[in-house]
N, C-alpha and C positions, 0 to 999 in steps of 0.2 A: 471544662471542655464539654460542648453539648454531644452527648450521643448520638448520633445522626441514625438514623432507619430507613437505609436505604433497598433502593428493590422493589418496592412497595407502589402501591398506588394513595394520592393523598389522603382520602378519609383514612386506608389503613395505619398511614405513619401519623397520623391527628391522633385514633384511638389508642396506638401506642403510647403515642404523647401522654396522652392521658393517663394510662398505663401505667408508665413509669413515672406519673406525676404524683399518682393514689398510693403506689408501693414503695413510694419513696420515703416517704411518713414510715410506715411501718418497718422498713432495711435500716432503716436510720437509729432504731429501736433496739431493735432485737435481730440484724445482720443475718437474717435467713428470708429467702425467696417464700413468694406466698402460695397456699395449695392450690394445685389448680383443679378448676370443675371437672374437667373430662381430658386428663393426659395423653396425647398419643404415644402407641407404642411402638416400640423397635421391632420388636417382633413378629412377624406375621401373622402369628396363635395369641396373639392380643397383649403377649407379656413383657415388662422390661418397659414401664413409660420410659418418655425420654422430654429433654425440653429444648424446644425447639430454638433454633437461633435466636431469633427477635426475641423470644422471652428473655435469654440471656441476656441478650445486650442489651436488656429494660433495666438489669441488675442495677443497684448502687455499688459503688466501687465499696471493699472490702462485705462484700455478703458471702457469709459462709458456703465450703461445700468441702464432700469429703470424698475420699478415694480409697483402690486398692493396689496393690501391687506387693508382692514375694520379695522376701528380702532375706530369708532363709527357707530351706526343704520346700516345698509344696503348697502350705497354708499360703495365702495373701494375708499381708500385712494390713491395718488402716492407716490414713494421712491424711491429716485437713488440707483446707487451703483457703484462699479468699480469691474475689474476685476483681482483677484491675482494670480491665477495659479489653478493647478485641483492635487486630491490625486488618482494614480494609482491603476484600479482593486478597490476601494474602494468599489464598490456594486457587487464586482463577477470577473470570468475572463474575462479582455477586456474592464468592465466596471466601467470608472472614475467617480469620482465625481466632481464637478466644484466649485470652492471656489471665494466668493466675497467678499468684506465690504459694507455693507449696511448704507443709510444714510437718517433720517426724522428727524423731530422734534420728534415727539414720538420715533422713537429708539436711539437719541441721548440726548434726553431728555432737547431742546431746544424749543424756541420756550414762547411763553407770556403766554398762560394754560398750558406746561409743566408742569408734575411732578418730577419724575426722570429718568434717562435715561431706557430703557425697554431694549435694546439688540434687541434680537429675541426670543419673547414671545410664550410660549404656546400656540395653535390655530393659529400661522400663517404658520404653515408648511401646503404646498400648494401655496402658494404666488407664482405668476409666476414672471418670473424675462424675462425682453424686450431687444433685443438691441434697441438699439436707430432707427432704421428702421422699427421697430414694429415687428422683429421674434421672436419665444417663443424661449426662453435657456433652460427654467426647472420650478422645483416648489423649493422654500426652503424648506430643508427638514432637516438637520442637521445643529447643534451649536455649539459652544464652550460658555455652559451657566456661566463658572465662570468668575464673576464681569459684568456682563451683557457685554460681548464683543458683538460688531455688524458684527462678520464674519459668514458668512453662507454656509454651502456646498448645492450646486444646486444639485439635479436630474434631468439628462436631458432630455429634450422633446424628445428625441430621443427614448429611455428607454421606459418612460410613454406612447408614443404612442402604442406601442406592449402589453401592459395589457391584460391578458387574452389570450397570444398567443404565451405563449414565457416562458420558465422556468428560469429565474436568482435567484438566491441566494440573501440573504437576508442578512444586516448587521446592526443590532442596535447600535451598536458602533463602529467608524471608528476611531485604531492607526495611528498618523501621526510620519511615519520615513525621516529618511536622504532618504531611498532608495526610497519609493514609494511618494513624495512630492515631485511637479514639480511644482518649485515657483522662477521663477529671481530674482535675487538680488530687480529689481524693484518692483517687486510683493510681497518681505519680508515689503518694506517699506508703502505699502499700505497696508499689513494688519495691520501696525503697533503694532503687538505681533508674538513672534517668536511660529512658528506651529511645530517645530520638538519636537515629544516627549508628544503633545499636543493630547486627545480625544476630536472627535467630535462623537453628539447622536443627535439621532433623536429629533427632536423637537415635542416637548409633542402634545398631541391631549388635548382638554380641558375633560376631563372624567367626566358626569355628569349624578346624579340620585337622583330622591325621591327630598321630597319637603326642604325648605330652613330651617334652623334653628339647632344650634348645636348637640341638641341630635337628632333630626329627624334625620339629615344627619347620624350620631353614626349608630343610629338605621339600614340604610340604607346600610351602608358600612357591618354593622355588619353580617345582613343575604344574602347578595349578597356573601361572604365571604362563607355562606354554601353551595355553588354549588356544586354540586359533582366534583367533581374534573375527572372525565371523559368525561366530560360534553364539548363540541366545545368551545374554548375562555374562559375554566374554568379561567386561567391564570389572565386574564382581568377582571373578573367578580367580581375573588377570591382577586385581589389587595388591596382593602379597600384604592381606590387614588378618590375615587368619588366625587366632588363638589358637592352644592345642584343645581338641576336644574331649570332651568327659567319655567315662566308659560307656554303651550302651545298653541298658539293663530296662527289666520291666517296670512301670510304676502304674501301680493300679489307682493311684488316685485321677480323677477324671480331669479335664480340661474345664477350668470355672474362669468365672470373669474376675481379674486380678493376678491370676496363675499365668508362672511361663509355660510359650508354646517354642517348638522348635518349628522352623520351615528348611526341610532337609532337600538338599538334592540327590543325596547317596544316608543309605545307612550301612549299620553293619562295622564293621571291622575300618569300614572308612566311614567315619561320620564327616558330612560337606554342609554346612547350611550357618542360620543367623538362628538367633534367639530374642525374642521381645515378650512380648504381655497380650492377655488376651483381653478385650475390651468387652465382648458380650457374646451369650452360648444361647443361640435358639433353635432347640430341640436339637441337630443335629450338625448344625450352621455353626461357624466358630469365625468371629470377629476380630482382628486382634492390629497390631502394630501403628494405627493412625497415619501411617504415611504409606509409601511402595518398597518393595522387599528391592525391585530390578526394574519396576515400570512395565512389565511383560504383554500387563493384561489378561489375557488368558493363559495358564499357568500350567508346572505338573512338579509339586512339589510334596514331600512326605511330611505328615503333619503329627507329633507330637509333643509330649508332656515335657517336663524337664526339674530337676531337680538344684536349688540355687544352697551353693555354700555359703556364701555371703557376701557384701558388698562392698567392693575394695574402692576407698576414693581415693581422690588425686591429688595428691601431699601438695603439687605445684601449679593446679588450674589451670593447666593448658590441654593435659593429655584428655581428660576427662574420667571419672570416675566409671565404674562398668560393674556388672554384676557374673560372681565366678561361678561357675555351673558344675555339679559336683556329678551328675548323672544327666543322661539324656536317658528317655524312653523310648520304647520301640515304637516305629509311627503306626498310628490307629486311626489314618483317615489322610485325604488328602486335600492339599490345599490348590487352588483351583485359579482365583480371580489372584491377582497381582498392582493396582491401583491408585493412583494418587492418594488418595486417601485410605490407603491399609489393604488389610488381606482379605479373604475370605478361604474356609475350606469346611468341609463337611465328613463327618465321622462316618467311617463305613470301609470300606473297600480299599485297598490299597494296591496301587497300579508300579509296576516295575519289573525292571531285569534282573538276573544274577550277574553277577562278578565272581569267579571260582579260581584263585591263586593256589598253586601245591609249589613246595619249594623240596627238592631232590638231595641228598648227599651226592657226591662222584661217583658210590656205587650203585646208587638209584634208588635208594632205601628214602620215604616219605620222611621230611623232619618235620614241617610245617602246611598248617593252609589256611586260606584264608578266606573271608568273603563278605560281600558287599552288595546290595541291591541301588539300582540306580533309580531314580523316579523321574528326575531331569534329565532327557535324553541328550541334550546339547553336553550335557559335563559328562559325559562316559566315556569318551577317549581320553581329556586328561583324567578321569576318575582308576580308567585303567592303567593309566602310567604310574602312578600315584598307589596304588593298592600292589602293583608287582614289585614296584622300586623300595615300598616299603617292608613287601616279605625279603625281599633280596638283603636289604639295609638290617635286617633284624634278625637276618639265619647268619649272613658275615657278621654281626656284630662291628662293622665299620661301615662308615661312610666316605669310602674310599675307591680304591682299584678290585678287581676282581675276575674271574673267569668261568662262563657257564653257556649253557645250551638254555635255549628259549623256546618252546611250543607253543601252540596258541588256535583254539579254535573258536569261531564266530559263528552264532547261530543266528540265523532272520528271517523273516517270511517276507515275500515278493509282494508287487503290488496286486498281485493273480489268485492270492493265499496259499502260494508255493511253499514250502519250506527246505531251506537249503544251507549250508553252510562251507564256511569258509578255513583251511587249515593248512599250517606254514610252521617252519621253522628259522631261527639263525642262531650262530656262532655269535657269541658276544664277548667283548674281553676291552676292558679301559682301566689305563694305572688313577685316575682320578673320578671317574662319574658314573662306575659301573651300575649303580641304581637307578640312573638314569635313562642308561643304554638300554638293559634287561625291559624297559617299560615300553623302549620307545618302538619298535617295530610291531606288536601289536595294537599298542595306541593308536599307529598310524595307520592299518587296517581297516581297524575300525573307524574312522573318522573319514576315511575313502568311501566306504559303505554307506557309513547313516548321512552322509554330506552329498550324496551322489547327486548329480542335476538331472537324474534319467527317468529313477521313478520313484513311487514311497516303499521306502524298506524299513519296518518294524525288527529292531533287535531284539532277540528273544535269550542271547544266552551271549557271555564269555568264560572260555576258560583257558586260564595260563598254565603254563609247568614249566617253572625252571629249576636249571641242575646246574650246582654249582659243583665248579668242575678244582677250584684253588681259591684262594685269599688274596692270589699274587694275577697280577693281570699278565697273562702270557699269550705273548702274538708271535708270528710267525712270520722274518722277512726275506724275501727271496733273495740268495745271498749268490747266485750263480746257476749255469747249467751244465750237466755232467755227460760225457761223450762216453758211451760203450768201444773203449777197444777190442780190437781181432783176438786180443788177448784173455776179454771175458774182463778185464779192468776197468772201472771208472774213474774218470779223468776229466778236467774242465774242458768245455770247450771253444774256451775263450784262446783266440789265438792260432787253432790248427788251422792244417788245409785240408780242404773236402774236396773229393771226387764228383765229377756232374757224372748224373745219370745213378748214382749208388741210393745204397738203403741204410740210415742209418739210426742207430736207437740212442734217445736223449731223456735224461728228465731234470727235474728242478731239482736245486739244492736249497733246503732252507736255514737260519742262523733261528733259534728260541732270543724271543726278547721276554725278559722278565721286566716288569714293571717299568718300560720305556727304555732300558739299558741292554745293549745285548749280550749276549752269553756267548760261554764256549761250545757250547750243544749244539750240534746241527742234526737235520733227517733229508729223508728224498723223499719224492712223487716218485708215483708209478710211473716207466719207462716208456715211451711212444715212439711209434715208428713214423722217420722223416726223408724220405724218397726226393733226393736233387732231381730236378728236370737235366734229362743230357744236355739242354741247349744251356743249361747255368754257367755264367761265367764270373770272372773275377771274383766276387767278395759279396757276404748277406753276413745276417745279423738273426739273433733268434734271443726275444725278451719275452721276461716271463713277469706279472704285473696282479694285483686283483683283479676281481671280475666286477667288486664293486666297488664306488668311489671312494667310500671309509672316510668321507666328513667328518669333522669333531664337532660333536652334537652341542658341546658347552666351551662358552670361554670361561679358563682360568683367572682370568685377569678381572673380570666383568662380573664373574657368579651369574651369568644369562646364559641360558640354553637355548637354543632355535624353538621358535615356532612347531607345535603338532602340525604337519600338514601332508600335502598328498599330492602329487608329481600331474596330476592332469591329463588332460590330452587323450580323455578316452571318447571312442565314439559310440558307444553303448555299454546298459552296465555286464551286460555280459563282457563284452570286452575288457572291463573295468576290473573282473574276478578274474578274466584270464592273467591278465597283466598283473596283479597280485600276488597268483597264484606263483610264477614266471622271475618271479622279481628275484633279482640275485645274491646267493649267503652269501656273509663276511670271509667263508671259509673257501668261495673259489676262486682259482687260479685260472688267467687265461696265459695261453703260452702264442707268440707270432712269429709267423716264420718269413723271412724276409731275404731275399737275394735276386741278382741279376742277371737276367738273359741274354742271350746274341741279341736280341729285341725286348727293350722294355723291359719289365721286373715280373717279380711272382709273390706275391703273399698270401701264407694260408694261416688260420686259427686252429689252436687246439684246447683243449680244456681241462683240467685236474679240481678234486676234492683236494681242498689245499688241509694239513694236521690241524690247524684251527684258524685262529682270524689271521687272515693274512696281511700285511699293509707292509706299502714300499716297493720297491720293482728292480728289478737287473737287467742284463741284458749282456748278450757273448757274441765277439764279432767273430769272424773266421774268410779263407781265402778257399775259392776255388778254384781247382785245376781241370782240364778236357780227360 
């Protein structure tokens, strides 16, 4: 099949012609590219040749080239490979993708500590791929993951060096046809599987969050899952593809071309982000993934090093083989560009917020804390659901029901460089998803604030405190209302007859539910004074109810919990904190008083600190006399 050279103007695809008519003698020979006079480079500071597209696609099919990529600790591994031919326009117009077979003991699954053969594993897109002269070609970035084949589509150094400078189109999945597959006869036999007809996808990022263990992980996928869906990289947050992530610890080894990088949203005690390979280090510039992390563009992601256990492949070819990560490092710089064609970020400075979890005993003594820096401000509402649900899930030692108090305060600077903050509490108690609940009224806070339509509000700080109050979820239902007799007695008063024009003292009785079931334990509200109108006649009613709606945050049946989200409707963002501020605890009671007059009716509201989360409602009818 002829290589076609397109793009070009005629004499230029003539003298490639030629090109690959003189080097072709010689690849035929001895299957390595020929030196070239004057390489350009990747680099700005002149370093790092690279070889430019057309050179490639001048290759003969099976011309060596070699690679790196970490397949344990820190070091980069080497890997050959050869060269089969490139897919046209595959990343946009004009721009190819470069297609190789690749070859190690780990991706062939050879070798004395072999396992099985890997392919091209999750976390190695990025892997730069060498001529035999030492130019960069590209990063792998794309697979053909069924049955672990070892073909990989390049993205070329060419491509990646323009990051952040340049708009191409993006492609997650690349169809191979008769028309845009420019593969010789010799380059079918070196990929040894027929590519027409054939997808190739990007090669997975390793997606890691929250700590290790099955239901933690559940737990993790679960409320990341709540991101609002408006939210930058909802998509990615929202997947429920998250591995458990590695501990976060220093690693002094630097960030090299073939080494993993982490692109974190959160660190800390919550580690949120993917993990891939780094393609090229120029001075301070770090290159790495060959494809888009989220498609972003413009970016704010925490950028470090990462420690690899080793490479677990895919016994059955379909899941795909991945690489396990044994440490992540603390980020030492941040990544910036987001790209069709890879990352970019630069070592220096690291930009973010605090996240501050304390978890309380019932006598208020500190057991736990926790913390986390967020660097993607879009994931810091669920990052904070997520980092309290997880101190809560891990001082219970269950993933269950539970009972505790919730603090929470929000620090920000205005669009003026005001600095101001936001602080709240509630009453939380659920026999099933109490990690959930403890998250979610700060989470939602916050996502009110940095989501506002009114002005730009920089988050500068979170901090939670919760007090876990039992193991046992106990709520509180109003089980009736109790009438003060002449006698100093209390008595329902459900059923009397009341005098118009009298003054009479009443309060709520409530039933303890443990764990959805209610008890024999009952208590009372503080007693209030309720004054008939003289003109009252016949018969009212006095119900006692929450003051807030007490939603269930999750279905049982589904394992889905509601959306993070934020009730609207404000007319500035002062309004926005007032109404915040205002918003009503799980823990109050409104009490209605309801009866008839010679004329029309009378209703008034009253209001109580209900013993804890209240839910469910009663209500006492009664008759009046003149």
């Amino acid at each position: 099949m002829h290589l076609s050279q397109r793009g070009r103007s005629p004499i230029t695809r003539l003298a490639a012609g030629f090109a690959a008519t003189a080097l072709g003698v010689g690849l035929s020979l001895t299957g390595t590219p020929p030196a070239q006079a004057a390489a350009s480079s990747f680099c700005s500071d002149g370093t790092q040749p690279y070889a430019s597209v057309a050179d490639v696609e001048a290759f003969a099919a099976g011309t060596a080239v070699t690679g790196l990529s970490v397949t344990s600790g820190t070091t980069p591994s080497p890997f050959t490979g050869t060269y089969i031919g490139y897919i046209a326009d595959a990343l946009g117009k004009n721009k190819d993708l470069l297609l190789f077979r690749l070859h190690s003991d780990v991706i062939d699954g050879t070798g004395s500590d072999a396992l099985k053969p890997a392919g091209i594993w999750a976390g190695m897109s990025g892997s730069p791929v060498y001529t035999t002269d030492g130019r960069l070609i590209g990063a792998v970035a794309y697979s053909l993951n069924a049955d672990n084949l070892p073909v990989a589509g390049v993205t070329p150094a060419e491509y990646m060096r323009s990051i952040g400078t340049t708009a191409l189109g993006t492609a997650a999945r690349v169809k191979v046809t008769s028309s845009n597959l420019n593969v010789s006869a010799e380059g079918a036999k070196v990929a040894g599987t027929s590519l027409t007809g054939a997808s190739l996808s990007q090669v997975k990022t390793v997606n890691v969050a929250g700590p290790a263990g099955a239901r933690a992980n559940a737990f993790t996928n679960r409320v990341l899952a709540r991101t609002p869906k408006s939210a930058k990289a909802s998509s990615f947050l929202r997947s429920r593809s998250f591995l458990p992530a590695a501990a976060e610890r220093s690693i002094s080894a630097p960030l090299v071309a073939g080494g993993s990088i982490a692109a974190l949203y959160t660190s800390g005690d919550l580690t949120l982000g993917a993990i891939g390979t780094v393609t090229a280090v120029c001075g301070d510039s770090v290159y790495a993934f060959g494809h888009p992390m989220n498609f972003l563009g413009r970016t704010s992601l925490g950028m470090a090093n990462a420690s690899t256990a080793l490479i677990v492949p895919d016994a059955t070819g379909s899941l795909g083989s991945y690489k396990q990560v044994s440490v992540i490092g603390t980020p030492i710089g941040m990544v910036t560009q987001d790209r069709s064609v890879g990352i970019r970020g630069t070592i220096g400075a690291v930009t973010s917020y605090g996240i501050d979890v304390e978890v309380r005993d019932a006598s208020g003594a500190p057991v736990g804390s926790y913390h986390a820096d967020v660097a993607f401000p879009d994931a810091g509402p669920s990052s904070v659901a997520d980092l309290a649900g997880q101190a809560a899930y891990e001082q219970l030692d269950a993933d269950w029901g539970g009972t505790g108090k919730v603090d929470w305060t929000i620090g920000f600077t205005r669009a003026d460089g005001t600095a101001q903050s936001l602080s709240n509490t509630q009453a939380v108690a659920d026999p099933e998803w109490f990690p959930e609940v403890a998250g979610d009224y700060p989470a939602e806070d916050l996502y009110a604030i940095s989501s506002n339509p009114f002005e730009d509000v920089t988050i500068t700080h979170v901090a939670v405190r919760i007090t876990l109050l039992s193991a046992d979820s106990l709520t509180y239902e109003p089980s009736g209302v109790q009438l003060k007799r002449s006698s100093g007695e209390w008595s329902s008063l459900d059923g009397v007859t009341l005098k118009a024009g009298r003054t009479y003292s009443v309060r709520p009785e409530y039933t303890l539910v443990k764990n959805g079931k209610p008890t024999a334990t009952t208590s009372t509200g503080e007693p209030i004074s309720v004054k008939l109108s003289k003109k009252a006649r016949k018969a009212g009613w006095f119900s006692v109810s929450p003051a807030s709606d007490g939603a269930n945050l999750c279905d049982p049946d589904t394992d889905v919990c509601d959306d993070i989200s934020d009730e609207g409707g404000y007319f500035s963002f002062d309004d926005l904190l007032s109404s915040l501020q205002d918003a009503q605890s799980a823990s109050g009671v409104v009490g209605e008083l309801h009866y008839r007059l010679t004329r029309g009716s009378s209703d008034r509201s009253y209001s109580w600190d209900g013993p804890g989360v209240v839910t469910g409602a009663t209500e006492a009818d009664f008759s009046i006399r003149k």
